[in-house]
C-alpha positions as CSV (number, residue, x, y, z in Angstrom):
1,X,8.9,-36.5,-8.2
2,X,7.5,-35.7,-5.2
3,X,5.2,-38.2,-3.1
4,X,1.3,-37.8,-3.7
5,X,0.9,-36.8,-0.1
6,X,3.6,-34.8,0.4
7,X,2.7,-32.7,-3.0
8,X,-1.2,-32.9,-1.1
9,X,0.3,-31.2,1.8
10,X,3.0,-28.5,0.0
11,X,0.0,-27.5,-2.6
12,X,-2.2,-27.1,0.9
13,X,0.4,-24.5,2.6
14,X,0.8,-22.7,-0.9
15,X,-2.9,-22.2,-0.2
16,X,-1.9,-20.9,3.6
17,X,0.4,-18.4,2.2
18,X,-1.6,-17.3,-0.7
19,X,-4.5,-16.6,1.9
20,X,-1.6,-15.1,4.5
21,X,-0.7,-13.0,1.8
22,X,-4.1,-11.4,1.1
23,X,-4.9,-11.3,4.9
24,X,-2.6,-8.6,5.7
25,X,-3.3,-6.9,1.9
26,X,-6.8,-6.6,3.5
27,X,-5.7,-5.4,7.0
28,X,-3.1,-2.9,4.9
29,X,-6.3,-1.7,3.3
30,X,-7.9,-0.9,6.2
31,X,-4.8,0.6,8.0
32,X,-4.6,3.1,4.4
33,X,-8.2,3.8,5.0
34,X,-7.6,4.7,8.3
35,X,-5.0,6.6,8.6
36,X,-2.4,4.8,10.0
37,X,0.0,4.6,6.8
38,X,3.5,3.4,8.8
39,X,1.0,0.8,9.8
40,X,-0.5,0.0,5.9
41,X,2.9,0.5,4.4
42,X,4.3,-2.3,7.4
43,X,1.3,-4.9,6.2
44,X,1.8,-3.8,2.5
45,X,5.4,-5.2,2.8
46,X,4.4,-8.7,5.0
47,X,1.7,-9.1,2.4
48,X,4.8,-9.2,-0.4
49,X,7.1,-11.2,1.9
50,X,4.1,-13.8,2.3
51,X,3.8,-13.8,-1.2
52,X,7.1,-14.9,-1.8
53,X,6.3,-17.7,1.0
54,X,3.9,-18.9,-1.6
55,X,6.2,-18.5,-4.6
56,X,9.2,-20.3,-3.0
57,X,6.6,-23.6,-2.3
58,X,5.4,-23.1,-5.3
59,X,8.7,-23.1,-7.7
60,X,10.0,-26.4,-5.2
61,X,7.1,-28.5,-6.1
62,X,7.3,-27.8,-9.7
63,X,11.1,-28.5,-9.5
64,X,10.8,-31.8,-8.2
65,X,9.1,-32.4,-10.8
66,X,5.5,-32.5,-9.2
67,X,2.5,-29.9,-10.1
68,X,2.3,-26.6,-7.6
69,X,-1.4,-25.4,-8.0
70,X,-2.9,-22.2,-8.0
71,X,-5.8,-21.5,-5.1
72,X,-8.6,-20.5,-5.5
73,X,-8.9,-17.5,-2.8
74,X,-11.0,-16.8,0.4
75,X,-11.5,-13.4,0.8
76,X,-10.6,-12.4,3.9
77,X,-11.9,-9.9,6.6
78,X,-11.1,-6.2,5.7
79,X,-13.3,-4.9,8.9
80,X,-10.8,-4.3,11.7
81,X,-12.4,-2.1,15.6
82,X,-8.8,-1.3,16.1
83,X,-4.9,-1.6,15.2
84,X,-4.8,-4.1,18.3
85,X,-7.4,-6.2,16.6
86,X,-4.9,-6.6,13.5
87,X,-2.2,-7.8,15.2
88,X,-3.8,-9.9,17.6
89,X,-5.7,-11.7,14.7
90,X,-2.1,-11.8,12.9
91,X,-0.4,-13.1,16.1
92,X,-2.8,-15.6,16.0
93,X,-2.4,-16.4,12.4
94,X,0.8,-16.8,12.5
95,X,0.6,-19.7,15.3
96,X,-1.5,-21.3,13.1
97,X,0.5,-21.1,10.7
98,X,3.3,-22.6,13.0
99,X,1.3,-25.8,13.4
100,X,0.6,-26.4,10.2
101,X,4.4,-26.1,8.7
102,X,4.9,-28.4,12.0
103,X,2.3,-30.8,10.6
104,X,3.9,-30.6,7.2
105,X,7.3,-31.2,8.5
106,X,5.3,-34.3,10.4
107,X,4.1,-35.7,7.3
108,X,7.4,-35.6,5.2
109,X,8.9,-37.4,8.0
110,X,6.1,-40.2,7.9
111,X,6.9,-40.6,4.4
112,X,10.6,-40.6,4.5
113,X,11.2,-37.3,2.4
114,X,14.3,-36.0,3.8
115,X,15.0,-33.6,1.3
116,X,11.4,-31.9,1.1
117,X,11.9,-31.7,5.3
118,X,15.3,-30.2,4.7
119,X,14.0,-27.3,2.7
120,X,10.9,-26.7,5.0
121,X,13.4,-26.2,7.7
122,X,13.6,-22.7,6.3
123,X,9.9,-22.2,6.8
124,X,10.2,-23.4,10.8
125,X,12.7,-20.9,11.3
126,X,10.4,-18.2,9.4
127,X,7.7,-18.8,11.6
128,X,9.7,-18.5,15.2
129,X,10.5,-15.0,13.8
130,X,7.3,-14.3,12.8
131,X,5.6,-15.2,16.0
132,X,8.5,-13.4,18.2
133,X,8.2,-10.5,15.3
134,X,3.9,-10.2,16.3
135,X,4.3,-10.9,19.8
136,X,6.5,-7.8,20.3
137,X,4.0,-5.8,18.0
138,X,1.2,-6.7,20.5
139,X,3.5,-6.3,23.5
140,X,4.4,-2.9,22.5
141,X,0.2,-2.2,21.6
142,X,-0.4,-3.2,24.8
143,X,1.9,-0.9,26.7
144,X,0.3,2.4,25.0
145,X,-3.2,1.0,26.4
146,X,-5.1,3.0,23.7
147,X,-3.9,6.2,23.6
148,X,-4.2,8.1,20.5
149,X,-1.1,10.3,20.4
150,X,1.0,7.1,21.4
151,X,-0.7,5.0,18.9
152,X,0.7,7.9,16.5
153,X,3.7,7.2,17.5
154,X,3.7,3.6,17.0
155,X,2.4,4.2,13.5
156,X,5.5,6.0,12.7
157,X,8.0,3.4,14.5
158,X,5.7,0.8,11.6
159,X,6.9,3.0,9.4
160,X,10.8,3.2,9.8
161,X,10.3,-0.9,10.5
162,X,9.7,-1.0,6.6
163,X,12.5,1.4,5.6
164,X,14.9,-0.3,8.0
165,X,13.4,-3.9,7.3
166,X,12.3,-5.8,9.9
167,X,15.3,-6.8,12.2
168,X,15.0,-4.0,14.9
169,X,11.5,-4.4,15.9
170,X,12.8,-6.6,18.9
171,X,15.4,-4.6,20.2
């Protein structure tokens, strides 16, 4: 059974991801609305992935034998003035999201559960490919400086990132 804080703490990052999760379902909303479907069908597929996030918290607290809730939901923004909007607010998301697995890992670690930091380990190394994955999104958004038929362009390169998965986008 898991510690009381440490449970505390897991059951507040299933929030994180639950909320991650319908974040970019909003922004892939927007993007659909839009027109920029490469760009939807890119957040469509994060929004899954950070749903599984959730789930894989979720099924460890349970399985130590401690009691994963379910969130109640915030509803996030689904306004966006531009695709560089998205992914700066997502770049800066994820960081947050950084600190607060690194403050998670911190508090396992005050509490001596070795086995609950081992698994989070994962999650570190999910979040320095997440930032270096949003970080070249926004470098490459920044390079077309707002023009419309390179922004198309970049829509479709979103696109064949979800057919091809997400490995190339930093090459």
């Amino acid at each position: 059974m898991l510690n009381e804080k440490v449970e505390k703490a897991l059951n507040t990052q299933i929030e994180l991801e639950q909320f991650s999760s319908q974040l970019y379902l909003a922004m892939a909303s927007w993007a659909e609305k839009n027109g920029y479907n490469g760009t939807a069908n890119f957040l469509y597929e994060h929004s899954d992935e950070e749903r599984s996030h959730m789930l894989k918290l979720f099924h460890y607290v349970n399985d130590r034998g401690s009691h994963a809730v379910v969130p109640s939901s915030e509803k996030p923004n689904h306004e966006y003035e531009s695709v560089q909007k998205v992914f700066e607010e997502i770049y800066n998301h994820e960081k947050m999201i950084s600190e607060k697995i690194n403050d998670l890992v911190g508090i396992c670690y005050e509490e001596k559960d070795f086995t609950t930091t081992n698994f989070l380990q994962w999650y570190v190394q999910e979040q320095i490919e997440e930032e270096n994955l949003f970080s070249t999104v926004l470098d490459k958004l920044n390079l077309l400086g707002g023009d419309k038929a390179r922004l198309y362009m970049f829509d479709n390169e979103m696109e064949k990132l979800v057919t091809a998965g997400t490995e190339g986008v930093t090459e």
